[in-house]
KEGU-696306 format. One record per residue (C-alpha): z, x, y. Coordinates in steps of 0.02 Angstrom, whole numbers, padded with zeros to 5 digits, always signed. Example, Ala and Ser with C-alpha at 12.3 -4.5 7.8 and 13.67 -1.06 7.14 Angstrom:
% residues 2
+00390+00615-00225+00357+00684-00053
This chain:
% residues 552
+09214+01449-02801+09032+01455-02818+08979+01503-02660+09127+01664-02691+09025+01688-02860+08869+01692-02774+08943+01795-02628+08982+01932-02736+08839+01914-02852+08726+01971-02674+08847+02106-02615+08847+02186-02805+08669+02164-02817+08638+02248-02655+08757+02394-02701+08649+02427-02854+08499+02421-02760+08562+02545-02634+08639+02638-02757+08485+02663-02867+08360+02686-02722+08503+02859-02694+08453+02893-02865+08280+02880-02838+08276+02967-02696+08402+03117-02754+08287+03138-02882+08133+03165-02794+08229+03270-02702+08275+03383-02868+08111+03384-02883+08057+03460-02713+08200+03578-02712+08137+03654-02883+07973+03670-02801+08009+03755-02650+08123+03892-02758+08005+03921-02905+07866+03954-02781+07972+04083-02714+08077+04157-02829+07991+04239-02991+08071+04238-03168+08065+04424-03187+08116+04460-02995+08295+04460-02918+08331+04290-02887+08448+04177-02793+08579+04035-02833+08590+03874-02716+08708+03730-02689+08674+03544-02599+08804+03438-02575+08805+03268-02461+08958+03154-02443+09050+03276-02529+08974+03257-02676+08853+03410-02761+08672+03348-02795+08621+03502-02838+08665+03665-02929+08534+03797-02986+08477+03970-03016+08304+04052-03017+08247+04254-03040+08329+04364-03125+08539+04412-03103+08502+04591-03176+08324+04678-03189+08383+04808-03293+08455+04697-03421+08331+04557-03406+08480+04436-03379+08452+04271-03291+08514+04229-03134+08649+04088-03193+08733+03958-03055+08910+04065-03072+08842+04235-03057+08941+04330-02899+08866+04388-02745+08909+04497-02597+08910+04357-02464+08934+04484-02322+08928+04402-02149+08968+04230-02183+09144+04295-02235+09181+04321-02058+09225+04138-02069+09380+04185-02171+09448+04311-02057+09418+04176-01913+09523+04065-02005+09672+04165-02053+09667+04205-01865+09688+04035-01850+09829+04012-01971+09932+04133-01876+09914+04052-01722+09971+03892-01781+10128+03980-01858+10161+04056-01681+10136+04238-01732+09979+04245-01609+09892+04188-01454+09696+04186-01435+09733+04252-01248+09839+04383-01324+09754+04583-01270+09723+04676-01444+09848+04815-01338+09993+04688-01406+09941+04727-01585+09846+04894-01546+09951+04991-01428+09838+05132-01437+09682+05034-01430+09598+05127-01250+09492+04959-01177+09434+05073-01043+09510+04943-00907+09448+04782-00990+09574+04650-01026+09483+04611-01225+09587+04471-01284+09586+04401-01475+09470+04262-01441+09343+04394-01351+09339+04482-01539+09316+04290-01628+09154+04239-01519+09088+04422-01491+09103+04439-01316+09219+04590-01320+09094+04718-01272+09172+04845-01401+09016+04928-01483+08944+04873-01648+08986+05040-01740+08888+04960-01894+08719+05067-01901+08763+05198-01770+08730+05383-01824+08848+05478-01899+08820+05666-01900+08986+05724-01930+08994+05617-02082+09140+05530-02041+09135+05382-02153+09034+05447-02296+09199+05437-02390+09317+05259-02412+09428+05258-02256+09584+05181-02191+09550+05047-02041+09634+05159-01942+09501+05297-01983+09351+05152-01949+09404+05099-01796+09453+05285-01704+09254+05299-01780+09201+05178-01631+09356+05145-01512+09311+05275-01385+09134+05208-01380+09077+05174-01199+09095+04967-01191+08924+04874-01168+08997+04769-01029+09140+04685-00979+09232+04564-01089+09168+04387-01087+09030+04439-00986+08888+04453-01114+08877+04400-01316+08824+04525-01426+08852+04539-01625+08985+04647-01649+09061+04692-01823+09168+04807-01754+09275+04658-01673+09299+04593-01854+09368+04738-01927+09467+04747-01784+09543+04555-01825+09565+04627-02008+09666+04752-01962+09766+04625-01846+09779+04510-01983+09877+04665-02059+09977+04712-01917+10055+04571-01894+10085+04512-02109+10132+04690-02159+09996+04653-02278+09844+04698-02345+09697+04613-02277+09634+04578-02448+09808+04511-02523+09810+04405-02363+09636+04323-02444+09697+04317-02631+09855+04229-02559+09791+04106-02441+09643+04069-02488+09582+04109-02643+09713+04065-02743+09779+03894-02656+09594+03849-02649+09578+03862-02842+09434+04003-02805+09429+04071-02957+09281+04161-02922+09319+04256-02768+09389+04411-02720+09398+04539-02585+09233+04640-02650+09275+04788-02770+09143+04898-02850+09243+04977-02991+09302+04820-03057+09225+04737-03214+09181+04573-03110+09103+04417-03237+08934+04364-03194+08929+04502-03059+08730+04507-02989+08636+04665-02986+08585+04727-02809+08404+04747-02765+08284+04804-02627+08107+04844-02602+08053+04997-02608+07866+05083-02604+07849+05035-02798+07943+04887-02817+08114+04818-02844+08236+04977-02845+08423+04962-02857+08503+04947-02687+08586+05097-02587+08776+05063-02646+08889+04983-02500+09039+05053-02451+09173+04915-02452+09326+05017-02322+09170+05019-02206+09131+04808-02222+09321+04763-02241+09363+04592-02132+09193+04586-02056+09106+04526-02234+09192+04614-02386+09193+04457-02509+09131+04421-02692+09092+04228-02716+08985+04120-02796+08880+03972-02722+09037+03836-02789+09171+03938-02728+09105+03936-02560+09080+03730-02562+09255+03737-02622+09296+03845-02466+09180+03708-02352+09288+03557-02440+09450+03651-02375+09395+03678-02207+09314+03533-02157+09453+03422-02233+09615+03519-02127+09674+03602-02287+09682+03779-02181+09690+03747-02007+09731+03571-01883+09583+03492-01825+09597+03530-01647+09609+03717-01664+09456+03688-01809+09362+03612-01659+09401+03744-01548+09290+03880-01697+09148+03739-01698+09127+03732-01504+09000+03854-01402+09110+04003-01306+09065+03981-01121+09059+04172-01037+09096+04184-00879+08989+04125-00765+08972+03965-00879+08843+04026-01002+08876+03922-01178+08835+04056-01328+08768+03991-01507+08940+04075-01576+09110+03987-01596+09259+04063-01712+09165+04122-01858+09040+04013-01863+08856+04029-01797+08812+03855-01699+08625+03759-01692+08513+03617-01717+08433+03543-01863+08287+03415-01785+08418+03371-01654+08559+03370-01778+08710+03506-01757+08727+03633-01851+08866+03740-01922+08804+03908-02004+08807+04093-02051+08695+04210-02133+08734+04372-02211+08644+04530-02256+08713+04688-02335+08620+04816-02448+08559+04717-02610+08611+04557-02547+08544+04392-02418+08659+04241-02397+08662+04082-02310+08767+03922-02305+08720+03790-02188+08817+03602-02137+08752+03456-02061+08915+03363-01993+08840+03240-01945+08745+03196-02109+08894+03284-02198+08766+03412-02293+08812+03579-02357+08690+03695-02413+08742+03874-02482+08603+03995-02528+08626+04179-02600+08504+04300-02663+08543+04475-02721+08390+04561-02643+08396+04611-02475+08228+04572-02444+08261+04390-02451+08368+04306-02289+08378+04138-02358+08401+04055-02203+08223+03953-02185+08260+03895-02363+08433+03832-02346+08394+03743-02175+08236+03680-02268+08339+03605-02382+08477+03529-02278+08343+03462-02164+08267+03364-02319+08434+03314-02387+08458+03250-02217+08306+03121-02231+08200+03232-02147+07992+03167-02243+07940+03333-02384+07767+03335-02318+07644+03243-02220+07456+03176-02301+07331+03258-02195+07215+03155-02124+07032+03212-02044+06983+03237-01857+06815+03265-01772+06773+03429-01706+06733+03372-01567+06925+03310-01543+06984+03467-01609+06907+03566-01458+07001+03456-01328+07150+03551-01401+07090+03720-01368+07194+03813-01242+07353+03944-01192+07492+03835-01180+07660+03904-01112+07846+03876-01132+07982+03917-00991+08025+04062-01065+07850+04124-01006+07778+04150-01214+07613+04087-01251+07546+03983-01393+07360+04000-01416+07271+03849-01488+07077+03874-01559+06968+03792-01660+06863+03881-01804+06748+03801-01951+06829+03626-01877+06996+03696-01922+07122+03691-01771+07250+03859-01779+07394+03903-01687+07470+04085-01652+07608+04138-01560+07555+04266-01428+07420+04372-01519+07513+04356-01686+07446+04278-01838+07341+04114-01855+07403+03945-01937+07300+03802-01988+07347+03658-01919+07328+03492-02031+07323+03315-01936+07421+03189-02009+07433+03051-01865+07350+03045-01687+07381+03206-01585+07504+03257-01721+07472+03400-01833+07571+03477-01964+07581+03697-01993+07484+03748-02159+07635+03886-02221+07756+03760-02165+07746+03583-02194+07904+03526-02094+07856+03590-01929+07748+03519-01833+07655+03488-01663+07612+03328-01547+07477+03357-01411+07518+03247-01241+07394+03178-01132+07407+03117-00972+07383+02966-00873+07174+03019-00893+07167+03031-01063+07190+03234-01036+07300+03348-01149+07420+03434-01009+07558+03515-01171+07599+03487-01324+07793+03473-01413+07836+03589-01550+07956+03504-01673+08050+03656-01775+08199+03647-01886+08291+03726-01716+08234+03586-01617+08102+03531-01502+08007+03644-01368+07884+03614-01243+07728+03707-01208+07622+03668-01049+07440+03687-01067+07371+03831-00931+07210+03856-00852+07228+04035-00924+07084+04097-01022+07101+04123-01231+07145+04310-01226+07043+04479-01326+07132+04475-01494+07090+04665-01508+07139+04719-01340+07071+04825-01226+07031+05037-01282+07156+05164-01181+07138+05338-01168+07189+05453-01322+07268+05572-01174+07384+05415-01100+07423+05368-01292+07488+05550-01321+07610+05516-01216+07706+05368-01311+07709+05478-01441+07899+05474-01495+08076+05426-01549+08150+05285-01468+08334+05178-01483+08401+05035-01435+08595+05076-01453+08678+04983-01588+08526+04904-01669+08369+05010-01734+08262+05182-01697+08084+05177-01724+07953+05282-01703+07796+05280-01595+07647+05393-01672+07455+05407-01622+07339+05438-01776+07134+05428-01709+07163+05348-01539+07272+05218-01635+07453+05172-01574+07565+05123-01713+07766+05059-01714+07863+05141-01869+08027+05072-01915+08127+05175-02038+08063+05141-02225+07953+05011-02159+07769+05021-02156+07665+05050-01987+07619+04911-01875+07460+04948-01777+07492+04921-01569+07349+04822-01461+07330+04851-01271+07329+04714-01131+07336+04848-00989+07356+05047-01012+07538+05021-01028+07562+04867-01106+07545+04825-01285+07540+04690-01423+07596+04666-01615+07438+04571-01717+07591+04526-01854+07685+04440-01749+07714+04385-01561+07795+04548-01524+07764+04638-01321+07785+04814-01291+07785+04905-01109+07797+05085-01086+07893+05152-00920+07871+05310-00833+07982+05408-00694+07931+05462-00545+07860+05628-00631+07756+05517-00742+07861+05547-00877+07907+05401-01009+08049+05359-01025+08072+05184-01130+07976+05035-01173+08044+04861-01151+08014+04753-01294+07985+04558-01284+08003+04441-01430+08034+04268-01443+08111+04254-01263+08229+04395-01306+08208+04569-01221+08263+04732-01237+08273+04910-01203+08243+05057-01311+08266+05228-01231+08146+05375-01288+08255+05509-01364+08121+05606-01421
C-alpha cells in the first residue's frame, strides 16, 4: 500500500509540475503575443482581433486598435468582420456534404448542373472549381466598361459577366486563383438544394454550429459589434470603398468573429460536417496533370511552418485582412482579422502559431569579429536562380534579397545569425571540408532554403545610366490579365513603376533592357518586336514570373 501511496504521490507531483511549467510558459507567451500586437496595432488606428487555441483549448483572446474611428469605439474580441477568402472553406465543405448525401460527384462536368455553361471544349469537372485548376477566368478585378455589375446581381447575371471569357488553359493543367470557380460552386450549391446559398449557410452551419455570430454578409442590416472598414489613403485612414456582396457571394461573403471561426475549426477538424476521408481528400495537395502537387486542396491553402504542415487561408476585401492558420500536428489554431485593408495578417498569425508551437521568441545576440564577418561576404544563389547578397558594413553583416532592402544580421551561435525586423528567421553559414563557407540555409516560417555561395561579384546597387531616348520607349500602360495594370512613366531620365493609388517605385538598370526594384527583390525586362517596338515586360519575383502586355 505504500509503495501505491508513493506511486501516485510521483505521478501527481509530476502532473503539477508539468502542468504549471504550461502555465508558466502560456504566460510568457501572453506576454509576447501582447507585444508583437501593441507594437503593431495603435489605440487610435483600425485594429484587429486574434484567437490561439492548442489542444483545443483557447489560450488566448484579444483585441487592439480601434473597431470604429469615427466613433472612437474599441476594437472588442466579438466585434464582426468581413472574413472574405477564408470563407471559401465553407462552400468547400457544403460541396462536400452533398457528395456524401449522393447528390454530387467531384468528377461530375459543371454542364450536369450548368447546361448552358459553354467550357469551350474543356471537360471542367467540380473538383477542377475546388482546387482552382479550372482555367475559367478570375472575373474578380477585370474591367468593366459597360458597367455590368455596378448594381447587386443575380448569379446568373455574375457568371454570363465572365463565362464566355477565353479559358487560361486547359483544365487541370495549370493552378491559378480563381474566384470565379467559387461563385460558380455557390450557385451549384443552389442548383441542386433549390436554395439559397446563404440559407444553405444559416442552416448547416451556422445554426447547428451554435454560430451565433455569423451570417452570410449583409450591409443594410443592424449587425452587433459590426467593425468599421478602413483603408489608407493619401491622408490617412479613410473609410473603405463599400463592397458589393451579389459580386463576393460563395467565394467569401461571410460576417464572423475570431470565436465563431474556432467554433467552425472545432467542427471541422472533429467530423462534425464531413467523414474524415473525404476531409483528407480537402487537406491533400491537387496533383495537375503531369504530376505537379499545388499548395491548394478543397478550400484550404496548404504549407509549412519550420517543417510543420500547415492548413490556412487568408482573405482580403475592401476594409478588411483576415487570416486563420492550424498546426495539425501541434493541434494550433490561430485566427487573425483586422478591418483595414492595409493589414494582411498573415506574418502575424503564422508568427504566432509558430511560437505557440515551441518555436524560441528571440535569440540573445552574441558578438563576432569583423574579420569573421567578411568571410561571409558574397552572392549566394538558390535553384530558382534569385540571389541573396551578403555584405558587411561598420562590422554589421546585412542581407538583401536581389538589390532590395538591407537587413542586419545579429549572431546568436557559430555561423548562425538571426534577421533584425524579424527575430524568428534566421540564417546558418556552411563550410566545407576546408574550413570555407560554400552556402548558407535560410530557416523561414515556410521552411528551409538553400543558397549556394557564387564566385559572382557583389553587384552596382544603383545600376547602370540608359539613354533618356531608349527609356521613352517603356513609357506606358501595361496588364497582366486577371491581376493588376500599372503604369510605366519617365520623369528626368528616371524610370518609375506606378500601380493604381499606390505611390511610384523608382526602376534601376542591369542592362538597357533590364531593370531592378531597390524596395524589394523585384526584376523587370522590356521586349521588343522585330520593328523594335515594345511590346511587354516579364516580371520576376520571388521565383514567380509573369507577363504583362503593353496596352498603351
Amino acid at each position: 500500500m505504500n509503495s501505491i501511496k508513493l506511486t501516485l504521490i510521483l505521478v501527481f507531483g509530476l502532473l503539477f509540475n508539468l502542468t504549471y511549467a504550461q502555465q508558466k510558459d502560456d504566460e510568457q507567451l501572453v506576454t509576447y503575443f501582447d507585444k508583437i500586437f501593441s507594437e503593431q496595432f495603435k489605440t487610435d488606428e483600425p485594429g484587429v482581433t486574434a484567437l490561439v487555441s492548442r489542444n483545443g483549448q483557447i489560450i488566448y483572446k484579444k483585441a487592439f486598435g480601434m473597431a470604429n474611428l469615427e466613433l472612437n469605439t474599441p476594437m472588442q474580441v466579438d466585434n464582426v468582420f468581413w472574413v472574405a477568402s477564408i470563407g471559401k472553406q465553407f462552400t468547400a465543405v457544403a460541396i462536400l456534404q452533398l457528395m456524401e448525401q449522393g447528390k454530387l460527384n467531384l468528377q461530375d462536368e459543371i454542364t450536369k448542373f450548368i447546361p448552358d455553361y459553354p467550357t469551350q471544349g474543356n471537360k471542367i469537372t467540380i473538383e477542377h472549381l475546388l482546387t482552382h485548376t479550372s482555367g475559367i477566368h478570375n472575373f474578380s478585378g477585370m474591367e468593366d466598361p459597360e458597367k455590368k455589375l455596378a448594381l447587386d446581381c443575380t448569379p446568373n447575371e455574375v457568371i454570363d459577366f465572365f463565362k464566355n471569357l477565353p479559358m487560361r488553359f486547359t483544365p487541370g493543367t495549370n493552378w491559378e486563383y480563381s474566384n470565379s470557380g467559387y461563385f460558380l460552386l455557390g450557385y451549384i450549391i443552389e442548383k441542386i438544394t433549390g436554395k439559397p446559398y446563404s440559407e444553405y449557410l444559416e442552416e448547416n452551419f451556422f445554426k447547428p454550429l451554435d454560430m451565433t455570430n455569423s451570417l452570410y454578409a449583409n450591409d443594410t442590416r443592424i449587425i452587433k459589434n459590426r467593425v468599421g472598414a478602413y483603408s489608407q489613403g493619401e491622408n490617412g485612414f479613410e473609410n473603405s470603398q463599400s463592397r458589393n456582396i451579389t459580386h463576393v457571394y460563395s467565394a467569401g461573403a461571410i460576417q464572423s468573429t475570431v470565436e465563431d471561426f474556432f467554433k467552425w475549426h472545432q467542427a471541422v477538424h472533429t467530423y462534425k460536417l464531413v467523414k474524415k476521408e473525404n476531409l483528407d481528400k480537402a487537406f491533400t495537395r491537387y496533383k495537375l496533370t503531369d504530376g505537379t502537387e499545388t499548395d491548394y486542396g478543397y478550400g484550404w491553402r496548404l504549407g509549412n511552418v519550420y517543417a510543420s504542415p500547415s492548413i490556412w487561408h487568408g482573405g482580403s476585401i475592401e476594409g478588411f485582412g483576415t487570416m486563420e492558420i492550424y498546426l495539425p500536428k501541434e493541434d494550433v489554431f490561430v485566427a487573425v482579422f483586422s478591418n483595414c485593408d492595409c493589414i494582411y495578417p498573415k506574418d502575424i498569425a503564422t508568427r504566432l502559431a509558430a511560437l505557440t508551437a515551441g518555436r524560441p521568441y528571440e535569440y540573445k545576440e552574441t558578438s563576432v569579429e569583423n574579420t569573421i564577418l567578411k568571410g561571409y561576404i558574397g552572392v549566394y544563389e538558390n535553384q530558382k536562380g534569385l540571389q541573396r547578397i551578403i555584405t558587411v558594413s561598420e562590422n554589421k553583416l546585412f542581407s538583401q534579397l536581389g538589390r532590395g532592402p538591407r537587413t542586419n544580421l545579429k549572431a546568436y551561435q557559430k555561423d548562425k545569425f538571426f534577421f533584425d525586423n524579424d527575430p524568428m528567421q534566421t540564417i546558418e553559414f556552411s563550410k566545407n571540408k576546408k574550413g570555407k563557407i560554400e552556402k548558407l540555409i535560410a530557416e523561414k516560417l515556410t521552411g528551409n532554403e538553400v543558397w549556394n555561395k557564387t564566385n559572382k561579384p557583389i553587384p552596382d546597387t544603383n545600376g547602370i545610366k540608359v539613354d533618356g531616348k531608349i527609356l521613352e520607349t517603356y513609357v506606358g500602360v501595361y496588364e497582366i490579365p486577371s491581376a493588376f495594370t500599372f503604369s510605366i512613366i519617365k520623369e528626368q531620365d528616371k524610370l518609375f513603376l506606378q500601380a493604381p493609388e499606390q505611390e511610384k517605385l523608382e526602376m534601376f538598370a542591369d542592362t538597357q533592357t533590364k531593370f531592378f526594384l531597390k524596395v524589394n527583390e523585384a526584376q523587370f525586362e522590356f521586349v521588343k518586336d522585330e520593328f523594335g517596338k515594345v511590346t511587354k515586360v516579364i516580371m520576376n519575383q520571388g521565383g514567380r514570373q509573369a507577363d504583362a502586355k503593353k496596352i498603351k
